[in-house]
N, C-alpha and C positions, 0 to 999 in steps of 0.2 A: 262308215267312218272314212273320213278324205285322206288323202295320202299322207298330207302333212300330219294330222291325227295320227297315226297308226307310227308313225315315223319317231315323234316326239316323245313316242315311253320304249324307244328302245336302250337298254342298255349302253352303259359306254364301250366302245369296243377295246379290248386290249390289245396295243397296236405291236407286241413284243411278240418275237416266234414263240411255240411253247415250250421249247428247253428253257426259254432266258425270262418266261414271265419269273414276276417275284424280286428280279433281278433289279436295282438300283439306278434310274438314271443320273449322273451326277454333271452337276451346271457347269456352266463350259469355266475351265480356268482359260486365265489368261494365256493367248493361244498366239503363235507366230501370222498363221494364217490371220488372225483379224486383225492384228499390229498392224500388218505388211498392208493393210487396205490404205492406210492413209498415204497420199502423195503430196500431202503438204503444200497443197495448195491455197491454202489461208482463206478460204471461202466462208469459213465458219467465225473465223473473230468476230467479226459485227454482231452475230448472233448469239456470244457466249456474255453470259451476262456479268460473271467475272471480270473477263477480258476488257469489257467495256467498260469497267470500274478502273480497270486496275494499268491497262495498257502494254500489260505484261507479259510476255511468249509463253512463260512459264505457268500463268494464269490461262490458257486458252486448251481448246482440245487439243490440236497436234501436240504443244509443248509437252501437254501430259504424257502424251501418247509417244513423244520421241525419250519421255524420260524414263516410264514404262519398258520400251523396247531395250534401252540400254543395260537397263537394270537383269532384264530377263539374258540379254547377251555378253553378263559380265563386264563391259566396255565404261561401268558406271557403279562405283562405289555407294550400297544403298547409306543413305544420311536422314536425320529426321529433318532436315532442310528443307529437303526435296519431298519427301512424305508429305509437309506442309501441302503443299499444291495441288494433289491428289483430295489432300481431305477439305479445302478449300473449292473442288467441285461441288457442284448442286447437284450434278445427275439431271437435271431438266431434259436434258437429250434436245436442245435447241439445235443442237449441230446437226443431229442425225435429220432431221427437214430439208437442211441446206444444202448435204454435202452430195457432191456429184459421184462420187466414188462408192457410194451406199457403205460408208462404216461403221461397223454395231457397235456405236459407241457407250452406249447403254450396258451391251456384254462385256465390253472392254473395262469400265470404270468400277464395274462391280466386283469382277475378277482382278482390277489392282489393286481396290481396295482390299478383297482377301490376302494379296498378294502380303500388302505393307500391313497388313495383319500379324501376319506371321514373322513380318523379318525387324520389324520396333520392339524397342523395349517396351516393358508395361508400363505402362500411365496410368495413373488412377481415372483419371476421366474416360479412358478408353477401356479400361477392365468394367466401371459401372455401367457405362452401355451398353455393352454385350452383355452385363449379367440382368440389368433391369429387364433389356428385349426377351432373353432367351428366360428368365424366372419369374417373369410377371406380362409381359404382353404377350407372350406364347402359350401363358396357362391361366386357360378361362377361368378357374375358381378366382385364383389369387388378384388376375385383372379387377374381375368383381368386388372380391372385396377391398383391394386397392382406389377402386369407381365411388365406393360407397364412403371411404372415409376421407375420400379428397372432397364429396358434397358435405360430408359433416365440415371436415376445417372451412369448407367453404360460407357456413351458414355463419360459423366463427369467424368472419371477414381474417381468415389468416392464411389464403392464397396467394394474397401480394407478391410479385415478382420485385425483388427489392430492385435488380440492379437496371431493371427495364420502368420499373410501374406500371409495367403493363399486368393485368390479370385473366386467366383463366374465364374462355366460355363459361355463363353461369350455364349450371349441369342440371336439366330437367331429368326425370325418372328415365331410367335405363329403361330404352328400347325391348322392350319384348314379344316375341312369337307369340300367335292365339296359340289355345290347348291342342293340343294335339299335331302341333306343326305344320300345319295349312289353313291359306288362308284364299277361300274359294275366288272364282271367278264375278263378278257382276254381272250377271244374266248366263249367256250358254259361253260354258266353258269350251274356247278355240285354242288355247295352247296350257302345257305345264310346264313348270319352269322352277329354277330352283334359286333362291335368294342368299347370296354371299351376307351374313350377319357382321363380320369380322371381328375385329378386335379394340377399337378405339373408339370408331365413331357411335355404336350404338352407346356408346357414353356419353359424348362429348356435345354429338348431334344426331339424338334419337328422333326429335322431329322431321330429318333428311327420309331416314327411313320411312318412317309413318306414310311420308308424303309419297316417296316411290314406289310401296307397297299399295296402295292407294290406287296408285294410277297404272299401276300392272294387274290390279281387280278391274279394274275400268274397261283395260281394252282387252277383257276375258282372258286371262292368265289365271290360272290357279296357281298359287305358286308356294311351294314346300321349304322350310325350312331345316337344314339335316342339324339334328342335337349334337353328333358328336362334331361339327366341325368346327375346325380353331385357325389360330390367325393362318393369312396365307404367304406367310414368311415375308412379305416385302420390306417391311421395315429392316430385316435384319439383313436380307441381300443388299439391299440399299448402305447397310453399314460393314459388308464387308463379310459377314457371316454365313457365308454358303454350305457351313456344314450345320450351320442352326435351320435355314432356310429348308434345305433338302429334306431334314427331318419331320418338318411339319408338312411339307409337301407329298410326303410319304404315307402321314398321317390323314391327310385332306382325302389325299385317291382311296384310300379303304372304304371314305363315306361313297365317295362320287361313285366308284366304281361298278358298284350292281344296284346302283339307284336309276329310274327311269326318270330323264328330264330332255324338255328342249333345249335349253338353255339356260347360263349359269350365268344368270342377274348380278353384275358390279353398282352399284351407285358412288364408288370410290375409285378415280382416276387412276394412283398409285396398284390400289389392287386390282384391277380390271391390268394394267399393264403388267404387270408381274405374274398374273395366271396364264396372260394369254403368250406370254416369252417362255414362262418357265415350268407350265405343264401339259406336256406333249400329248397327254391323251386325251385332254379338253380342246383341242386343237378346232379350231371352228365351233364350240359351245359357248366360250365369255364372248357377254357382252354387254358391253356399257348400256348403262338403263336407258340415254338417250338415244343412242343407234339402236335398240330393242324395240323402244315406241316410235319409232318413225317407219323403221321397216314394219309394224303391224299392224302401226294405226293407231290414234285415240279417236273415243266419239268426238262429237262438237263441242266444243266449249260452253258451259251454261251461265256464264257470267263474265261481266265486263271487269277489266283488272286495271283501272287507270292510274300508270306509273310508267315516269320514265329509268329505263334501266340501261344497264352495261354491264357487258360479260365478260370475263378473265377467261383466256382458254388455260387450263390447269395445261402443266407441260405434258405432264403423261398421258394425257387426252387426247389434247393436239399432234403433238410430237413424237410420241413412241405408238402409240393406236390412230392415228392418220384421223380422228374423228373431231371435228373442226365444223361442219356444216348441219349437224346434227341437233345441236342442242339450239341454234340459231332458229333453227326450224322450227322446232317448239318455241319457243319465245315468241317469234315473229306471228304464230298461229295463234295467240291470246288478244284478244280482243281488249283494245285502250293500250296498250303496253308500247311504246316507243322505245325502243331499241336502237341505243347510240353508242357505235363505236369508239372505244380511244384508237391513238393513237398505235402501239402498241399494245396488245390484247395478250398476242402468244411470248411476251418476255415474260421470266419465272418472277414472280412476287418476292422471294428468296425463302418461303416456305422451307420445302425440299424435305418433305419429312421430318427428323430432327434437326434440319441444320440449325435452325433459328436456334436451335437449342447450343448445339456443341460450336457453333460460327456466331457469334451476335453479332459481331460487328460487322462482316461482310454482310449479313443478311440484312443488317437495318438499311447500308448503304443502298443495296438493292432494292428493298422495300420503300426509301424516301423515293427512287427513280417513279417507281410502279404510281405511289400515292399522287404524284405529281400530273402523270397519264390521267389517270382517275379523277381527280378534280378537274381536270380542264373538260370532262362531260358534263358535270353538273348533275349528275343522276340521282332519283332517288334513291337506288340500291345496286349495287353491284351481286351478280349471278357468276357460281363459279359449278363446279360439280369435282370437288376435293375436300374434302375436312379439315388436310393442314393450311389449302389457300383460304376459308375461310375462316382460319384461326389466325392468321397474318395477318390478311385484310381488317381484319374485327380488331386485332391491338392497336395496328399503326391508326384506324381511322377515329377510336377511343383516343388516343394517345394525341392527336391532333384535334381535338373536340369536336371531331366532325357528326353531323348526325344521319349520316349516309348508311344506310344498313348493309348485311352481305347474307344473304341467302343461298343455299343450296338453290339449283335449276330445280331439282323438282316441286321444292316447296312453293318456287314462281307458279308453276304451271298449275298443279294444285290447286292455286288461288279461282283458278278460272272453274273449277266441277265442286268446288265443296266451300259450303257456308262454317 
């Protein structure tokens, strides 16, 4: 057995001394030390895609971030004014590529978001958020059968988003694991690895998966599915919920933790960043499907796939996980496939998890920016490796009667090993 072999069914190690296992890490609140990083050096306007909407200090990261520090040093009467601004971020973490001073501005927005969590009044749109995320996308049964009766109203054409017209991915059959929770290697199995199922996309876009799975048999992965595992909290970090988050995070490590794997398979940009921030003892095990097959290799390609394409780098891809050259690679390796840059690839589509949801109108504005980039390639299909980007993508390019399609990267590459 090779090194790498013998190495890949070890346990995770528990990185806590042994008085403190057991003991609770809890996600960083908003902390002086990460405030104090920014020097306000305006480096990142250009990049926030807010700011470039909107022109506005108070739209940009510092603004946040000087509104943030005030609020934490009393110096700043908290207002739901000001709140607006905060929730008016995407989270893309566009900034954090730019910025010279390395600010985690990712840790920061999520911990202000908890922040202004706690000091607003309630709002019905803000109390449904958190109870939708924390009572139905944090508990797999209810998700399900939530999945199952949104394809029924959906068979009744009565999904229509009235105030957009825009509709719902049509919803193919829920992604599911073979029996038994593995699904073997393709010839001699070289690694084992374990597959993030989550929470939305085996709904939304079970064929993503299929295809990932798929091509992690290909280049000899065995790769396990653990039953009990549930969402990996990002949606609710993302909205601010770090005590929702935590606790699924909590829940996640009972599976991980005395299971043997190489590596913990993301096919979802959001969750691939969120596990890799905000669980310490996976620290060097997530990794994005596309940085997984490029470090291990696929066979050769066994068919030609002629299309011209164009990729959206999801922000959490690009930008919080630095992987940007990875899924190029695979595209560029398909045979017939032309690969044509926009102009702009790494600006946020204005996806952002639920913004599109609780923001429409910033979003659409963002989204017209994006669609705009996008046509001027002329591509048969745009390639993203995000669920909400291809949910963006897919309303505004319906919404414009365009007949441009948007694919998961893996189900591109896919195209090239299976009839």
């Amino acid at each position: 057995m090779s090194e790498t072999m013998s190495t890949s069914h070890a346990p995770l190690p528990n990185p806590l001394p042994a008085g403190e296992r057991g003991a609770r890490e809890v996600f960083a609140r908003l902390s002086d030390d990460d405030l104090a990083t920014c020097v306000h050096c305006g480096l990142c306007l250009d990049a926030c895609p807010t700011f470039r909407q909107t022109g506005l200090e108070t739209e940009s990261p510092r603004g946040r971030i000087y509104l943030m520090t005030q609020w934490k040093r009393g110096a700043l009467p908290f207002t739901e004014d000001q709140a607006r601004h905060i929730d008016l971020c995407l989270g893309c973490r566009t900034c954090e590529a730019v910025c010279p001073s390395g600010v985690p501005y990712g840790r920061i927005i999520e911990a202000g978001r908890s922040e202004v969590e706690r000091l607003r009044r309630p709002a019905p749109k803000h109390w449904l958020t958190r109870t939708a995320l924390r009572q139905i996308v944090a508990q797999p049964r209810r998700l399900r059968t939530f999945g199952a009766l949104t394809k029924a109203a959906q068979s009744l054409r009565l999904t229509s988003i009235v105030r957009s017209g825009r509709q719902l991915p049509r919803l193919l059959p829920r992604f599911q694991p073979p029996k038994g929770g593995i699904a073997p290697a393709v010839g001699a199995r070289k690694h084992r690895v374990a597959f993030l199922v989550g929470c939305v996309m085996p709904i939304l876009y079970p064929q993503s998966h299929e295809a990932a799975v798929k091509l992690l048999q290909l280049a000899g992965c065995e790769v396990w599915f653990p039953r009990a595992e549930r969402c990996c909290g990002a949606l609710l970090a993302h909205n601010g919920d770090l005590e929702g988050a935590e606790r699924l995070r909590d829940a996640n490590m009972q599976v991980y933790r005395d299971s043997s794997f190489e590596a913990l398979i993301v096919d979802s940009a959001g969750c691939g960043s969120h596990l890799k921030d905000f669980y310490p003892e996976l620290k060097g095990r997530v990794k994005d499907l596309t940085e997984w097959l490029v470090e291990i290799g696929l066979p050769a390609p066994q068919r030609e796939v002629k299309m011209r394409v164009t990729y959206q780098d999801a922000c959490h891809l690009v930008h919080a996980q630095r992987i940007r050259k990875q899924p190029r690679d695979l595209i560029r390796a398909i045979p017939g496939v032309e690969l044509v840059e926009m102009r702009h690839p790494d600006i946020c589509c204005g996806a952002a998890g639920l913004y599109s949801t609780l923001e429409p109108a910033m979003s659409a504005r963002i989204l017209r920016e994006k669609l705009e980039d996008v046509s001027s390639t002329r591509a048969d299909m745009i390639v993203t490796a995000n669920p909400g980007c291809q949910m963006q993508l897919e309303s505004g390019l319906r919404a414009q009667g365009s007949a441009m399609r948007v694919e998961h990267v893996a189900e591109l590459v896919a195209r090239a090993f299976l009839h």
